[in-house]
py3Dmol code that shows the C-alpha trace and the ligand (Angstrom):
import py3Dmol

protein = """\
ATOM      1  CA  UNK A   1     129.127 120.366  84.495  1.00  0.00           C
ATOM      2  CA  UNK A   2     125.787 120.257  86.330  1.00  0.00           C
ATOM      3  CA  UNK A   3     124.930 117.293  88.491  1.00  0.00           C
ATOM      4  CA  UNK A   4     125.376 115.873  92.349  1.00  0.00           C
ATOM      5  CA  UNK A   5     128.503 117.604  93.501  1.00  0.00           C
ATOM      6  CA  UNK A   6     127.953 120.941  91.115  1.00  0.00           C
ATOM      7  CA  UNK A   7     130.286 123.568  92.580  1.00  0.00           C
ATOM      8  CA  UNK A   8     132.544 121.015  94.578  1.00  0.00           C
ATOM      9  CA  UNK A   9     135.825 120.917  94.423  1.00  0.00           C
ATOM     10  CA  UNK A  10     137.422 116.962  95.501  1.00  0.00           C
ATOM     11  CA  UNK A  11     141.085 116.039  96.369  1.00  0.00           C
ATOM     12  CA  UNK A  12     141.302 112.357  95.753  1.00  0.00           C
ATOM     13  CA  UNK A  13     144.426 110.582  96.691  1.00  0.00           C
ATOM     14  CA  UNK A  14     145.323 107.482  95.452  1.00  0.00           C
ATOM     15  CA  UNK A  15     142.835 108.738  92.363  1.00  0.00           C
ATOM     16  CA  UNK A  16     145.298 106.795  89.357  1.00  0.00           C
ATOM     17  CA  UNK A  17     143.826 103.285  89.704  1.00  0.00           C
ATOM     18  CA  UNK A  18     141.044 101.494  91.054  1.00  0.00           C
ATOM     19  CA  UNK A  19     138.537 102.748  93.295  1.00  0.00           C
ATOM     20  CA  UNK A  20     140.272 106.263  93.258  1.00  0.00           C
ATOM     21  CA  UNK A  21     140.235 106.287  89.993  1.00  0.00           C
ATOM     22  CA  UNK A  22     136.547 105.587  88.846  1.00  0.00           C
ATOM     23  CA  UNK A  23     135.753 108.058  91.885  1.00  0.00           C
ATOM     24  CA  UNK A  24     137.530 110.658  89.928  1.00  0.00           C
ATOM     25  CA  UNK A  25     135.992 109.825  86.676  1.00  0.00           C
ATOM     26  CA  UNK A  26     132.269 109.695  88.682  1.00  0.00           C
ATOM     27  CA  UNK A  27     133.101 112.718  90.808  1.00  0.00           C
ATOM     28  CA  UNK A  28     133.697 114.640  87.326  1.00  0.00           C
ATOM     29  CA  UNK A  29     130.881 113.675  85.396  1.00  0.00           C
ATOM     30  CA  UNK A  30     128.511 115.175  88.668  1.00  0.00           C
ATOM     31  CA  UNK A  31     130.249 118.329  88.439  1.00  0.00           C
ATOM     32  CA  UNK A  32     132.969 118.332  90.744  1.00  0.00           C
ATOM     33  CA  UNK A  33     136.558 119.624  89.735  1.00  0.00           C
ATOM     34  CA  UNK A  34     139.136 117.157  90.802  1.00  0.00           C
ATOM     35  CA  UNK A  35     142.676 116.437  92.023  1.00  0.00           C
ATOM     36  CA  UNK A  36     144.401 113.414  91.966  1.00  0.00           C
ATOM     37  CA  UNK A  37     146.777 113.239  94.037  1.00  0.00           C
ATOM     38  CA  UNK A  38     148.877 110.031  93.478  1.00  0.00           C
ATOM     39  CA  UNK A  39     152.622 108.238  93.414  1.00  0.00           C
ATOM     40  CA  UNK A  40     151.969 107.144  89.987  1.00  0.00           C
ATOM     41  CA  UNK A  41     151.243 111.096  88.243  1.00  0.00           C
ATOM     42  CA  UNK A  42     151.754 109.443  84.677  1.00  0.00           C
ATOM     43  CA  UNK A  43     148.612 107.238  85.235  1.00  0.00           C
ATOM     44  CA  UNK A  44     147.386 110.733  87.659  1.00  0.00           C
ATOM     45  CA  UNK A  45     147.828 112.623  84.416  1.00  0.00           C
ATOM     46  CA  UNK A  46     146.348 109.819  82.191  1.00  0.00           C
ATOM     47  CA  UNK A  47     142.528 109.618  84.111  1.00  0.00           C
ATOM     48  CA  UNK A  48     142.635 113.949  84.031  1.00  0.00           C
ATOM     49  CA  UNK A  49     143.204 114.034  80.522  1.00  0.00           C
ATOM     50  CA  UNK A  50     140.610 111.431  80.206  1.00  0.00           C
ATOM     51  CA  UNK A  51     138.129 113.189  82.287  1.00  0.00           C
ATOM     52  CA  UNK A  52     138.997 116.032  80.665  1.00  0.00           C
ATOM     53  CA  UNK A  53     137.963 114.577  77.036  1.00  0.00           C
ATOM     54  CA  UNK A  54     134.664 113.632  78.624  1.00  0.00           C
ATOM     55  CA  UNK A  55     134.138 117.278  79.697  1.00  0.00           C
ATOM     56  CA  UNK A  56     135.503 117.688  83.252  1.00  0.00           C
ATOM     57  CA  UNK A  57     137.832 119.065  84.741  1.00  0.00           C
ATOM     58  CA  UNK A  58     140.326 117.313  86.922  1.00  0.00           C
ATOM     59  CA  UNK A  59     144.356 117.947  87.506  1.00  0.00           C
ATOM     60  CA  UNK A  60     146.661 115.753  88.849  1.00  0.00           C
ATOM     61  CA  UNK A  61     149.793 116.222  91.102  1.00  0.00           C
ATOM     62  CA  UNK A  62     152.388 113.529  92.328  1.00  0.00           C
ATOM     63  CA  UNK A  63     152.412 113.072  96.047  1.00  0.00           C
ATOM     64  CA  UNK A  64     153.387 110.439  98.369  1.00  0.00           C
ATOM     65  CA  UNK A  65     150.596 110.027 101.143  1.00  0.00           C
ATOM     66  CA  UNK A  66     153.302 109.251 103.782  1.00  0.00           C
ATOM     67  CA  UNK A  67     154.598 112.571 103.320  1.00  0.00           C
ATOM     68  CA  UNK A  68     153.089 115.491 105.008  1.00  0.00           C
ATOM     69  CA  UNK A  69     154.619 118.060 102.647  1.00  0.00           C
ATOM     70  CA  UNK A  70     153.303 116.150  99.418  1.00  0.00           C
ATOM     71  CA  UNK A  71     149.752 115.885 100.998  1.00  0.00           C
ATOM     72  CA  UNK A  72     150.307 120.082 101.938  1.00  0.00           C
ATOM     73  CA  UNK A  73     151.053 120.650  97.993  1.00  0.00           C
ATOM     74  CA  UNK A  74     148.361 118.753  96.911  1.00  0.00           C
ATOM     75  CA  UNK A  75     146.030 120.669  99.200  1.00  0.00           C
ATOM     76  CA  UNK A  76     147.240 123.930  98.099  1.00  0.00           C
ATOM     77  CA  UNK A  77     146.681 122.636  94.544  1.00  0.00           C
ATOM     78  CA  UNK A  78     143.329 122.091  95.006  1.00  0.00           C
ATOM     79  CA  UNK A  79     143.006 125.524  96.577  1.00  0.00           C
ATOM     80  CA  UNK A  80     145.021 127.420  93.601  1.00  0.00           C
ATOM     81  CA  UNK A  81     143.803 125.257  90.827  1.00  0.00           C
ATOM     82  CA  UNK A  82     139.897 125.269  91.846  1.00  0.00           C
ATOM     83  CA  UNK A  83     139.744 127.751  94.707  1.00  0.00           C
ATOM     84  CA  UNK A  84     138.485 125.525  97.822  1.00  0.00           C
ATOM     85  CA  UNK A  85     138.600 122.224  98.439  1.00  0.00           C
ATOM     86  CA  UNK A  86     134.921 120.657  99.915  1.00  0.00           C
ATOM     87  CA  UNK A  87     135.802 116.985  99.663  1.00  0.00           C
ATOM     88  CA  UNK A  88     138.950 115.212 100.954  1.00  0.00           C
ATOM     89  CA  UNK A  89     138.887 111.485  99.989  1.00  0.00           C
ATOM     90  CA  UNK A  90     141.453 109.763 101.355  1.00  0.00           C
ATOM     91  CA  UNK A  91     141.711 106.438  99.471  1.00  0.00           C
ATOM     92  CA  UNK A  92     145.346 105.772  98.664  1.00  0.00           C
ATOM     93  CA  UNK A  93     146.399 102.214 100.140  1.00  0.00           C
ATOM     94  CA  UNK A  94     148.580  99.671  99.746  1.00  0.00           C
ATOM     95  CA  UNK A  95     148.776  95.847  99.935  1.00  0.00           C
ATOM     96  CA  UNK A  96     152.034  93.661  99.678  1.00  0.00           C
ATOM     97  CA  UNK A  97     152.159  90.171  99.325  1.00  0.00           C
ATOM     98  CA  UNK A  98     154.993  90.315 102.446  1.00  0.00           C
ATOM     99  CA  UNK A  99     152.212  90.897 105.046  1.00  0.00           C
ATOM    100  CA  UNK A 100     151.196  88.248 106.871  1.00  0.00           C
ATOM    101  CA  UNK A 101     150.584  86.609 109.937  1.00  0.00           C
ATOM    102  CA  UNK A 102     151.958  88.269 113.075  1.00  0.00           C
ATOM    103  CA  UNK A 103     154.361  85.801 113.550  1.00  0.00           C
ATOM    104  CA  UNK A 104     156.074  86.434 109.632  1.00  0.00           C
ATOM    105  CA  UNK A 105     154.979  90.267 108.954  1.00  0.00           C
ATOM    106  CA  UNK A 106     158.777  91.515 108.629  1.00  0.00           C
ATOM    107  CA  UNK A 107     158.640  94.999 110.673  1.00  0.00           C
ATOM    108  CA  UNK A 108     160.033  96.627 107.717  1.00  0.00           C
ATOM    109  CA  UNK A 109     156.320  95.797 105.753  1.00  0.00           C
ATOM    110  CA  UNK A 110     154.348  96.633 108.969  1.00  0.00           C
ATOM    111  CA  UNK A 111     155.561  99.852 108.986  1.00  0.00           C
ATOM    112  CA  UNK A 112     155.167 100.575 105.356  1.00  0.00           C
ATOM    113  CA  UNK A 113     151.779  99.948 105.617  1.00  0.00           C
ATOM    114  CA  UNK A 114     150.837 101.474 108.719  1.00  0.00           C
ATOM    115  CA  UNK A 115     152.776 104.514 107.088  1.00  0.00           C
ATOM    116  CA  UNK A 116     150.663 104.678 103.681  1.00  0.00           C
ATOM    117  CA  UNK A 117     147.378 103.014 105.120  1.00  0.00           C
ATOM    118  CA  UNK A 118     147.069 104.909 108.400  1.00  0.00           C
ATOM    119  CA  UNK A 119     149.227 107.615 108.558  1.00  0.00           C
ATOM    120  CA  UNK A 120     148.570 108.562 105.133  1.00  0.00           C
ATOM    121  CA  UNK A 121     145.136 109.601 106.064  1.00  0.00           C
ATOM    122  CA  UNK A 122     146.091 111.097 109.321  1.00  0.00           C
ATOM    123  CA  UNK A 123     148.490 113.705 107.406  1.00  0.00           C
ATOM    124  CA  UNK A 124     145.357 113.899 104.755  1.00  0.00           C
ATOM    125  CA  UNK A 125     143.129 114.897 107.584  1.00  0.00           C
ATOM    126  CA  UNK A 126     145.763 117.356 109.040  1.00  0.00           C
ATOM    127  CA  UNK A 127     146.546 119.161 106.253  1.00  0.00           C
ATOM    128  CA  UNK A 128     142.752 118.868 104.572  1.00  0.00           C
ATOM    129  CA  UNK A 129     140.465 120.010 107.497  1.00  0.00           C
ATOM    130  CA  UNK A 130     141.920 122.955 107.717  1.00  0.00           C
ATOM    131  CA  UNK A 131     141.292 124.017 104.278  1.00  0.00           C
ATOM    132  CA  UNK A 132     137.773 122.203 104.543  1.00  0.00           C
ATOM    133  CA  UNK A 133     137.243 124.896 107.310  1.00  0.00           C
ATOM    134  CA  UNK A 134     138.241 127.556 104.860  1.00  0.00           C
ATOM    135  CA  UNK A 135     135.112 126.138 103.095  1.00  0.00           C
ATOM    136  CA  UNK A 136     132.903 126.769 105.384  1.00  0.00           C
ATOM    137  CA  UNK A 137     132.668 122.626 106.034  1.00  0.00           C
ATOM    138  CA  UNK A 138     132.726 119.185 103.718  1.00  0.00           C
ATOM    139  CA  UNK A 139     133.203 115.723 103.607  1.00  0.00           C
ATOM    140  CA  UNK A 140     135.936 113.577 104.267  1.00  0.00           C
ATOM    141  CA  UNK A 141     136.008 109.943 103.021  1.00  0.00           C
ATOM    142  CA  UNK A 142     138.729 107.812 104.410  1.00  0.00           C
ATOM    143  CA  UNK A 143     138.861 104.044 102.871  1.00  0.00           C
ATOM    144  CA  UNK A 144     138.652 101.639 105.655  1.00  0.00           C
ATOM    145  CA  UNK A 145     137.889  98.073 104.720  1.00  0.00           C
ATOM    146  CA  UNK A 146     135.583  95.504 105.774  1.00  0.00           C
ATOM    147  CA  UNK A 147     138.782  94.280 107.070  1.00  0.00           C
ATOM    148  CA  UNK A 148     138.187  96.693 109.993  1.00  0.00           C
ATOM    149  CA  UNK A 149     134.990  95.391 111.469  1.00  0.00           C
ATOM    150  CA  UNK A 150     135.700  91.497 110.885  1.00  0.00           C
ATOM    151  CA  UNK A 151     138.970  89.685 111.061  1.00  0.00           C
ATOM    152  CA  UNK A 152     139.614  88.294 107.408  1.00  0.00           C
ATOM    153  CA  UNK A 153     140.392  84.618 106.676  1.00  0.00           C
ATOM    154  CA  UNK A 154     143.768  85.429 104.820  1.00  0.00           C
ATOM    155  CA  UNK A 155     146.577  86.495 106.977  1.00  0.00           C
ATOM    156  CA  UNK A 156     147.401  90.508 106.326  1.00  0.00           C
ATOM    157  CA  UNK A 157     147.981  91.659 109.956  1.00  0.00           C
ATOM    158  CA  UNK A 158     149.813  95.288 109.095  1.00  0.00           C
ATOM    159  CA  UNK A 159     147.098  95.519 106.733  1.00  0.00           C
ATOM    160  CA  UNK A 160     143.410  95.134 108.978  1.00  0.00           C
ATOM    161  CA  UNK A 161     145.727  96.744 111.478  1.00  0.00           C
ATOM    162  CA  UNK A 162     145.752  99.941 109.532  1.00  0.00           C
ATOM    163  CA  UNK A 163     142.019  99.641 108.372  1.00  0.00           C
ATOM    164  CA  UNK A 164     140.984  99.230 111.911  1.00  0.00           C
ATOM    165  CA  UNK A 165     143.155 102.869 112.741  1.00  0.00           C
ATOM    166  CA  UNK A 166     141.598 104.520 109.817  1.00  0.00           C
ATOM    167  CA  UNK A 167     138.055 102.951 111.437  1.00  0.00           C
ATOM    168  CA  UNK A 168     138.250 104.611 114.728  1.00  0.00           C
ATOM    169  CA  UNK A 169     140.306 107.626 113.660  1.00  0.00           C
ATOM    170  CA  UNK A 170     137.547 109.012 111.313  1.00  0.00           C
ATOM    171  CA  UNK A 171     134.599 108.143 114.382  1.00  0.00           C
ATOM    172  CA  UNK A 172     136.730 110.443 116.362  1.00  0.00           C
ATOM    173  CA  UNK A 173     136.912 112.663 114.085  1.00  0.00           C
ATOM    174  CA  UNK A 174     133.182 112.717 113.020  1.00  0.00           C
ATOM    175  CA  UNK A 175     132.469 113.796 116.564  1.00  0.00           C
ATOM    176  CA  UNK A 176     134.931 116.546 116.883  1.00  0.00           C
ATOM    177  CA  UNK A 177     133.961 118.558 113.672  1.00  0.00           C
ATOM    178  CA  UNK A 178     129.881 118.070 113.213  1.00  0.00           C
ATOM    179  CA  UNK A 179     129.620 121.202 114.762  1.00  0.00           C
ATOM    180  CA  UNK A 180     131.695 122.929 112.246  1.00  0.00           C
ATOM    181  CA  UNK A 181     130.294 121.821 109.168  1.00  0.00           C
ATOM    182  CA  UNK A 182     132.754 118.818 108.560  1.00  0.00           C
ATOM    183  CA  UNK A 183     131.564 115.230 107.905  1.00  0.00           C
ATOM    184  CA  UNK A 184     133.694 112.032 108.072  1.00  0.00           C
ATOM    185  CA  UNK A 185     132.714 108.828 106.853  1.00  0.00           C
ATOM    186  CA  UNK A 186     134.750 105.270 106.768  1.00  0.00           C
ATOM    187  CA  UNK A 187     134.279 103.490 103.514  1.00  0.00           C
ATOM    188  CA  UNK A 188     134.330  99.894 103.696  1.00  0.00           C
ATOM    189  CA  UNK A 189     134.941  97.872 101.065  1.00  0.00           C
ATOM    190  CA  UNK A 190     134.435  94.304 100.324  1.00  0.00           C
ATOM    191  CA  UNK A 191     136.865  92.770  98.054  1.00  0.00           C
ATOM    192  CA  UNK A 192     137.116  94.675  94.548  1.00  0.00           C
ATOM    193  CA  UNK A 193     138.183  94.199  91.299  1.00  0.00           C
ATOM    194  CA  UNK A 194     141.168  96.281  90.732  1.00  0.00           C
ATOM    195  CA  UNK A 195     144.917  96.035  90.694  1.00  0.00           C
ATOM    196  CA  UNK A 196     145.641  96.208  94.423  1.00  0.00           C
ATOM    197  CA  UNK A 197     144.231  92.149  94.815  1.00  0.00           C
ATOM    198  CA  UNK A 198     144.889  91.186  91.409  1.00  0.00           C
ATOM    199  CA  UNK A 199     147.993  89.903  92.652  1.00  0.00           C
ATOM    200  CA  UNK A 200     146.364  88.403  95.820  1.00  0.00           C
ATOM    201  CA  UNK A 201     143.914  87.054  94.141  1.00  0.00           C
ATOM    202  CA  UNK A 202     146.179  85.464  91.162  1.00  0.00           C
ATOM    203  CA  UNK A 203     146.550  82.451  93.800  1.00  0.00           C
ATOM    204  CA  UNK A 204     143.796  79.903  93.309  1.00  0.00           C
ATOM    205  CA  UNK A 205     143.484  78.934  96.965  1.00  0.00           C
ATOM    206  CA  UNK A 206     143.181  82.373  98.373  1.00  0.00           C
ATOM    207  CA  UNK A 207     141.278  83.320  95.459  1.00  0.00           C
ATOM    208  CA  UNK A 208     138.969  80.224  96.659  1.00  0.00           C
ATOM    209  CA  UNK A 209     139.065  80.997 100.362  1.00  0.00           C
ATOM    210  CA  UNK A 210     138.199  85.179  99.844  1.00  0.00           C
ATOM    211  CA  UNK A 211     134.911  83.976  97.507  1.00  0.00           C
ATOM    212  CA  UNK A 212     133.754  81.300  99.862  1.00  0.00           C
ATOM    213  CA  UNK A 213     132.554  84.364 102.567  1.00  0.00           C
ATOM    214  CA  UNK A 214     131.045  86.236  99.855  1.00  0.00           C
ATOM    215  CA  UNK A 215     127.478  85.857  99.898  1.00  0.00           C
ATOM    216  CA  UNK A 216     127.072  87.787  96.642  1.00  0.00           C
ATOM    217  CA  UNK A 217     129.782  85.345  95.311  1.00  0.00           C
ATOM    218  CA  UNK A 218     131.544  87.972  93.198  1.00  0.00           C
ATOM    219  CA  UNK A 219     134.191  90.805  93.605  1.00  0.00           C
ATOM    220  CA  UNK A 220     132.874  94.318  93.436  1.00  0.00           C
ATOM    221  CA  UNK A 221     133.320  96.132  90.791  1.00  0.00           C
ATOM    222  CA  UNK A 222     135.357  99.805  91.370  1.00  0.00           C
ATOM    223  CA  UNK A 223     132.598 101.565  90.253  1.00  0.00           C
ATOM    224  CA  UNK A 224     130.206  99.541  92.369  1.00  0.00           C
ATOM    225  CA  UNK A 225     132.482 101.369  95.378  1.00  0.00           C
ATOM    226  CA  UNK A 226     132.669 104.696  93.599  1.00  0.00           C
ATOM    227  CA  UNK A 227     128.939 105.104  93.594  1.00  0.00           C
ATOM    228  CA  UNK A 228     129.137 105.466  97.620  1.00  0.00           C
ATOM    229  CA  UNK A 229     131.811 107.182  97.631  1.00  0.00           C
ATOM    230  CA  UNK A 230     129.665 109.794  95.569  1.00  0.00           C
ATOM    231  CA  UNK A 231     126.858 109.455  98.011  1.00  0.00           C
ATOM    232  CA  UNK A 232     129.312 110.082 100.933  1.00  0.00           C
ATOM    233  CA  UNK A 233     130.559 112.905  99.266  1.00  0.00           C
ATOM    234  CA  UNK A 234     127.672 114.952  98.085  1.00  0.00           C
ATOM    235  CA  UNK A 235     124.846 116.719 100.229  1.00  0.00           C
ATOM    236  CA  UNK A 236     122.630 113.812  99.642  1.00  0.00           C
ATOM    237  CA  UNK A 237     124.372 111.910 102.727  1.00  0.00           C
ATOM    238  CA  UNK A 238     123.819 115.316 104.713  1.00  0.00           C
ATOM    239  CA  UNK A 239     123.044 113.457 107.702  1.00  0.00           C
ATOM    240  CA  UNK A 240     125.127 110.905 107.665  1.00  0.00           C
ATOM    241  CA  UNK A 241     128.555 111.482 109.661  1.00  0.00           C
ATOM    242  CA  UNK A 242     130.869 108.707 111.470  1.00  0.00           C
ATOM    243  CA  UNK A 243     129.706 106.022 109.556  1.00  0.00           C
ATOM    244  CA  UNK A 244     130.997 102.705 108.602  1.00  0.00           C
ATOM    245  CA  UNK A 245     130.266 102.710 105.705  1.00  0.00           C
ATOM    246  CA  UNK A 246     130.034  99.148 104.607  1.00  0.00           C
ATOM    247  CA  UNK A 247     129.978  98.145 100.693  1.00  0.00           C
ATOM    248  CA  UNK A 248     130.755  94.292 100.906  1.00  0.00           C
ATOM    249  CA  UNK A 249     128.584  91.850  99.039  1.00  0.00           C
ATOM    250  CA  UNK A 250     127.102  90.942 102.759  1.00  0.00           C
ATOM    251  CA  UNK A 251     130.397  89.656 103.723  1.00  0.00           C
ATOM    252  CA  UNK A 252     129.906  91.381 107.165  1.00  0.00           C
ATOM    253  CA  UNK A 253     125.966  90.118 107.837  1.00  0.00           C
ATOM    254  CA  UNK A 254     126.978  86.522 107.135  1.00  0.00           C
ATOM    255  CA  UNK A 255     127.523  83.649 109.057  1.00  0.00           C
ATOM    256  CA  UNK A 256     127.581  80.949 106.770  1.00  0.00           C
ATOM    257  CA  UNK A 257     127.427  81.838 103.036  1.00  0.00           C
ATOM    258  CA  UNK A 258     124.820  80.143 100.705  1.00  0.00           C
ATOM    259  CA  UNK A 259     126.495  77.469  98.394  1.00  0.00           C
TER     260      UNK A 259
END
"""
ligand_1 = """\
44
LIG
P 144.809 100.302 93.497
O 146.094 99.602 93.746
O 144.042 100.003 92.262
O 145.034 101.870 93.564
C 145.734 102.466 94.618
C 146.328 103.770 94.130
O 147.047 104.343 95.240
C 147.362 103.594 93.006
O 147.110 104.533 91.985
C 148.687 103.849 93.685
O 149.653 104.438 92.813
C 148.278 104.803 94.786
N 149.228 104.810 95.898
C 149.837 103.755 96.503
N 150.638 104.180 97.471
C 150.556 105.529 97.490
C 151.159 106.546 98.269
N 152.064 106.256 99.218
N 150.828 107.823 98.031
C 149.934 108.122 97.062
N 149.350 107.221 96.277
C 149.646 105.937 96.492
O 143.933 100.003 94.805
P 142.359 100.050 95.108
O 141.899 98.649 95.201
O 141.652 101.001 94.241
O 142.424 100.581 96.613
C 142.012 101.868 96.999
C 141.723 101.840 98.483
O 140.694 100.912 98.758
C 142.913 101.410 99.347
O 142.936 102.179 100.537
C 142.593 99.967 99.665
O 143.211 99.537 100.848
C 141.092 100.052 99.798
N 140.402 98.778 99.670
C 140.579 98.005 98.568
C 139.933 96.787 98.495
C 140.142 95.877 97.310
O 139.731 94.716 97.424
N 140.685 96.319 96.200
C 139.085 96.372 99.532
C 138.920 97.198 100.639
C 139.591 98.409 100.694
"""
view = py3Dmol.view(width=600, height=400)
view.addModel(protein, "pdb")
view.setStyle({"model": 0}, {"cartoon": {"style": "trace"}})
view.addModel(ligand_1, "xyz")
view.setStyle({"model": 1}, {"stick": {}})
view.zoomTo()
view.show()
């Protein structure tokens, strides 16, 4: 298939649902081949066969993101399957209800999402540059939040702890591989539409509180955050290295929000 990543081949983790998943779908129908690389590999298998009866190509492999092996195999997937991989987006993430404030985080959820949120795209990074290398360079897209450049109104302290890791992780590296052909980008997200705040969002006061600071006054869409990822991804952001990325409704430029 012809279009902005022609010739690319993109390892998206976390590629089942939400934002990973219309990333796969957009990825696809601009050419590049695809593997999703998630815990759920039903709903994996269900977006490949569905880009598949669109006309891409896309393959999909279980893998737990807080495992370095899994993250390995998926890797070497990418290379069997497809032959390279150019772009490594690292977007799997989680969000329980049981994180909180610092004072009622149980250490038990802190860890579990430092170890998918954080770690998760340090072992995506370890195994993925290397094969990025292989390819004479790409891009890596790590999924940050807005969460990681302004403290949020909810409390979900193991949570904008892990953003704010995968924030300064992917400036550092940025810096260390722009010599060698390697881009890294933080994508931040405002609130979205999918089923990682559904829950969150199912409560009418913290439904009320997240829309107040949204100067657009609406959740974004997962495509609406696909798009950039697409821009990060293909040669058209050629320049653009270490970013943060911001896709929030405004939510970071506002003081007060218009009624
Ligand atoms: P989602 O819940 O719709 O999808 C997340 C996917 O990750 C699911 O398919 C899930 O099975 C998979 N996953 C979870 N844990 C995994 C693990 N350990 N290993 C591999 N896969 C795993 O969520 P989403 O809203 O699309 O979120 C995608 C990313 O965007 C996350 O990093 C999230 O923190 C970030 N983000 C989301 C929002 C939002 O409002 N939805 C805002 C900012 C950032």
């Amino acid at each position: 298939m012809a279009g902005r990543l022609s010739g690319k081949v993109a390892l998206i983790t976390g590629g089942a649902s939400g934002i990973g998943r219309e990333s796969a779908r957009l990825f696809a129908s601009e050419g590049a081949r695809v593997l999703i690389a998630d815990l759920d590999v039903a709903a994996g298998n269900a977006t490949a066969a569905a880009i598949a009866k669109a006309g891409g190509e896309a393959r999909a492999i279980r893998c737990d993101v807080a495992h370095g092996a899994d993250l390995e195999a998926a890797v070497a997937a990418a290379e069997r399957h497809f032959g390279a991989l150019h772009v490594l987006f690292n977007n799997a993430g989680i969000f329980p209800a049981r994180d909180g404030s610092p004072v009622d985080t149980p250490d038990d959820v802190f860890d579990q999402v430092i170890a998918v949120n954080l770690k998760g795209v340090f072992l995506g990074c370890k195994v993925g540059i290397p094969a990025l290398l292989r390819a004479g360079g790409g891009s890596i897209i790590n999924t940050a939040s807005f969460v990681a450049v302004v403290g949020a109104a909810t409390s979900q302290i193991a949570y904008t702890a892990s953003k704010g890791g995968v924030l300064a992780m992917t400036r550092e590296i940025a810096v260390e591989y722009a010599r060698q052909g390697i881009r890294a980008n933080a994508l931040c997200p405002g609130p979205v539409n999918t089923p990682l705040l559904a829950e969150f969002l199912a409560e009418p006061a913290a439904r009320a509180r997240r829309f107040v600071h949204i100067p657009m006054g609406r959740l974004a869409e997962a495509t609406e955050i696909a798009r950039a990822a697409l821009f990060l991804a293909s040669d058209e952001s050629s320049y653009v290295t270490g970013a943060t990325f911001l896709v929030d409704g405004g939510i970071t430029s506002a003081y007060v929000t218009p009624e």
